[in-house]
N, C-alpha and C positions, 0 to 999 in steps of 0.2 A: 390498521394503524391510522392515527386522524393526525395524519403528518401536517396536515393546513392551519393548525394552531400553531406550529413552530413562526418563532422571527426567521425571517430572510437573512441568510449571513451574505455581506457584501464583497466576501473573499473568494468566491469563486468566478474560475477565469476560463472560459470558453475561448481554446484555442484549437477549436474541429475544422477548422478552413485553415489554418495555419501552414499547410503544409507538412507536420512533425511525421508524416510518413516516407517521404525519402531518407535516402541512405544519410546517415550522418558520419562524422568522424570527429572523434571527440567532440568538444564545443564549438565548433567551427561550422563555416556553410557546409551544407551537404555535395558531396559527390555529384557533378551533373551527369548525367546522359553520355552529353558531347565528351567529357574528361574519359569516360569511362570506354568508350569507341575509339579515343586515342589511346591508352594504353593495351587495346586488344590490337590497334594498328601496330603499335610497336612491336607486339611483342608474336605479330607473324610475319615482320619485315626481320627480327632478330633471329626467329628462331626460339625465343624465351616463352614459358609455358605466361601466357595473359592473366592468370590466376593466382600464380607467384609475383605478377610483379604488382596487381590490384593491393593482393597483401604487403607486399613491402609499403607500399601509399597509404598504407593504412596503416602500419604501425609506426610510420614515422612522423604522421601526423597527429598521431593518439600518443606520441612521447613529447609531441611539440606544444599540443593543446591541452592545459587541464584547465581553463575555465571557461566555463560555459555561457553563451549568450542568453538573455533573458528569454524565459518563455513570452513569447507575442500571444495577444488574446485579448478579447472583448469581455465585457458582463454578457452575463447568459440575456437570451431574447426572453420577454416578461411570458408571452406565449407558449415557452418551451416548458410542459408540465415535469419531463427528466430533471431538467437542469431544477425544477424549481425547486420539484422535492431534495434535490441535493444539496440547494440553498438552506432548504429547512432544517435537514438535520446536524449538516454545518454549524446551521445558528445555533440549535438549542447546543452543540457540544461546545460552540464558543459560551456558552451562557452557565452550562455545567461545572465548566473545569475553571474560567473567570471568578465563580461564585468559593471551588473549594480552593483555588489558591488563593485566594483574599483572606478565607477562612487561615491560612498557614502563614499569613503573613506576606506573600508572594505575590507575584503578579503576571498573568496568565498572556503571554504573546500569541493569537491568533497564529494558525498556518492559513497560508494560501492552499488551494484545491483548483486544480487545473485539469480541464476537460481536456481529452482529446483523441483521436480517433487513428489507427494505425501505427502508430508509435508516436514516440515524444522525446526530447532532449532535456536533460536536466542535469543541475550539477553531479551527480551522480553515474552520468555516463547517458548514451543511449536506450533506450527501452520499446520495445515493440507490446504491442496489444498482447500477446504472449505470456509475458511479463507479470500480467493480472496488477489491479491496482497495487500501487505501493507508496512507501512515504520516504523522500528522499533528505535525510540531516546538513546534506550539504543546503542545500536552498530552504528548508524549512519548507517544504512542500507537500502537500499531498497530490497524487496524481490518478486519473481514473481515465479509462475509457468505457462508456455506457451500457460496448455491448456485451462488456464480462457479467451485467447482470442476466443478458440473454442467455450466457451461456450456463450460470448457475442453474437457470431453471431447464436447461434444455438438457446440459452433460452432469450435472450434479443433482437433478429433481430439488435442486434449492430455491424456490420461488417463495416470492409474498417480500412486501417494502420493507416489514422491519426484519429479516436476512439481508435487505439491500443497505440498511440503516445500520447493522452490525457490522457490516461490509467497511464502512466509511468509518464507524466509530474505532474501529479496530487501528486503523490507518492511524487517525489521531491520536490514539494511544503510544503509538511509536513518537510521533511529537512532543508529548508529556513526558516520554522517557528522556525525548534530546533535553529538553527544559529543565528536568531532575538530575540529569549529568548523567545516568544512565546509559546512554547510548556510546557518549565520550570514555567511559567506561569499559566498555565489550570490548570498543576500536583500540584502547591501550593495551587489555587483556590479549585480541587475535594479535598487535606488535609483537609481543612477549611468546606466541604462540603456544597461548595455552588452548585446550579441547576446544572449538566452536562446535562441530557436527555432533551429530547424535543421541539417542534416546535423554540424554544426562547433560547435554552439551550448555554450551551461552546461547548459542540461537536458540535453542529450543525453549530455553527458561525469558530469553527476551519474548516470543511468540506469543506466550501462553501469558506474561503479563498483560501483554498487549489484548490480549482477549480479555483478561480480569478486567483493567481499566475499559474498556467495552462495556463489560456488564456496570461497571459502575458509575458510567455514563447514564445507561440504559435507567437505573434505579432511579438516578435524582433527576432524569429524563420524567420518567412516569409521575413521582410524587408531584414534579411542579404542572404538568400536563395533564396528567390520566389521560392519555390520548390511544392507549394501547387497548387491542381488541380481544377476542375472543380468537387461542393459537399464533398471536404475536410471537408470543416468547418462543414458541413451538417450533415457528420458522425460523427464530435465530440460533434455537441449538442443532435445530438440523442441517441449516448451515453450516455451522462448526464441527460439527459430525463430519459432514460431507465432504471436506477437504481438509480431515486429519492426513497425516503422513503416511500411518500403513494403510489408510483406505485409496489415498490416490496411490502406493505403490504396488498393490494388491490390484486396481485396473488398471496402470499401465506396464505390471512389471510382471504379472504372477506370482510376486510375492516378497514379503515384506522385508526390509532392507534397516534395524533399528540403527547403527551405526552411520545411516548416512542421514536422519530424522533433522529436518531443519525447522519443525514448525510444533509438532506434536503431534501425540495420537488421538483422531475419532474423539475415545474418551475423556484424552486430558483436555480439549480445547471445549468441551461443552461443558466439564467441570470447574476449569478456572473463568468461564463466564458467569458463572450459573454463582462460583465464590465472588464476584464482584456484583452480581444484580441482586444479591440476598444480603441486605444492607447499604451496600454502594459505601462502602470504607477501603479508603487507598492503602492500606495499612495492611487488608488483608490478602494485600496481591505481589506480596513479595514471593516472590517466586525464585529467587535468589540465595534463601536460606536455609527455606525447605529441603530435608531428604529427597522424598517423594513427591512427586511431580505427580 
């Protein structure tokens, strides 16, 4: 992938020194050391299990707090080749989706994209490296830590930049959904509690749109670029492969669980890319309507 043609997006915000790895509580300063030594003080001068009362501190702090301080953070260093490629494909998807909402009459708001390492706070709640990147509606954010791409290629054999670039595009796509109402949409549907989980569910058909708008990034990516190699494409379905819902339930469960599917199967997520990179029309990534997934 000849990701060095992309514009630099000036949206990404490098907050790896930030700190986002200690304990948080709701949007609030984190948890010190010293706080955390006094309620284990108290709680074997009391008698009281220290674990239960850490938890009490924390739930009444996570009832008292729902908004979040802003993520602290620099511009990525010009040196950092990670950060820059992330800059790239940022740019060209602010450039893709700029160009098709204009096309609709619309007008296309940039997310942020926030580096960070061990965890991270966002309006969304707390999130550890665990987590894997995600995109948060409350802040308009996208969030990443670096070394989830080490771990694609290490625990999922998902290597090569455009699976890292699909990685990212995917994320934005959740973004396009907050913009289209979309997302506002699902949150009034799970109020009303109607199905979220499973093979058929709302997460599963938000997921797999989110992969269409991917590919269809991907499409008007290449036409305006041709930056793409020989097995580009290769590595981003095998990515999508790689962390469908029965393959990750299949290693870590023994076996496949379709009632609890938040994301899709293997199949479905290589196929609703592969329906958004074969033309790149938003049109054809309703996912919503369709029967069959």
């Amino acid at each position: 992938m000849l990701w060095k043609k992309a514009r630099r997006s000036d949206n990404v915000v490098d907050a790896r020194g930030s700190g986002g790895g200690r304990m948080r509580i709701g949007g609030g300063k984190g948890l010190s050391l010293a706080a955390i030594a006094v309620v284990v003080v108290i709680g074997l001068i009391s008698g009281q299990d220290p674990l239960q009362i850490l938890g009490n501190v924390v739930n009444m702090s996570q009832q008292t707090t729902s908004v979040t301080a802003p993520t602290q953070g620099r511009a990525p260093a010009a040196n950092d080749e990670e950060s820059e490629f992330v800059r790239a494909v940022l740019g060209d998807t602010e450039d893709t989706w700029r160009a098709i909402f204009q096309q609709a009459g619309q007008q296309y708001q940039d997310p942020k994209l926030i580096l960070f390492r061990g965890g991270v706070n966002s309006a969304c709640g707390f999130a550890s490296s665990a987590t894997g990147p995600f995109y948060c509606p409350g802040d308009r954010q996208v969030y990443l830590d670096l070394d989830f791409f080490r771990e694609m290629e290490q625990r999922f054999a998902a290597a090569g930049d455009f699976a890292q670039a699909y990685v990212i595009a995917h994320e934005v796509g959740h973004h396009v959904q907050t913009l289209l109402g979309i997302s506002s949409r699902i949150n009034a549907a799970r109020q009303r509690g109607e199905r979220m989980e499973g093979d058929n569910g709302l997460l599963v058909r938000q997921e797999l749109q989110a992969d269409c708008l991917a590919g269809v990034w991907a499409y008007h990516a290449q036409q305006r670029l041709n930056w793409l190699e020989p097995g580009d494409v290769e590595e981003a379905l095998n990515a999508a492969n790689a962390i469908g819902d029965d393959r990750l339930q299949q290693q870590s469960r023994g076996r496949v669980v379709p009632d609890s599917f938040t994301h899709g199967t293997s199949e479905q997520r290589v196929r609703w890319f592969k329906m958004g990179f074969e033309g790149g029309q938003v049109g054809k990534c309703d996912t919503f309507k369709v029967a069959r997934l």
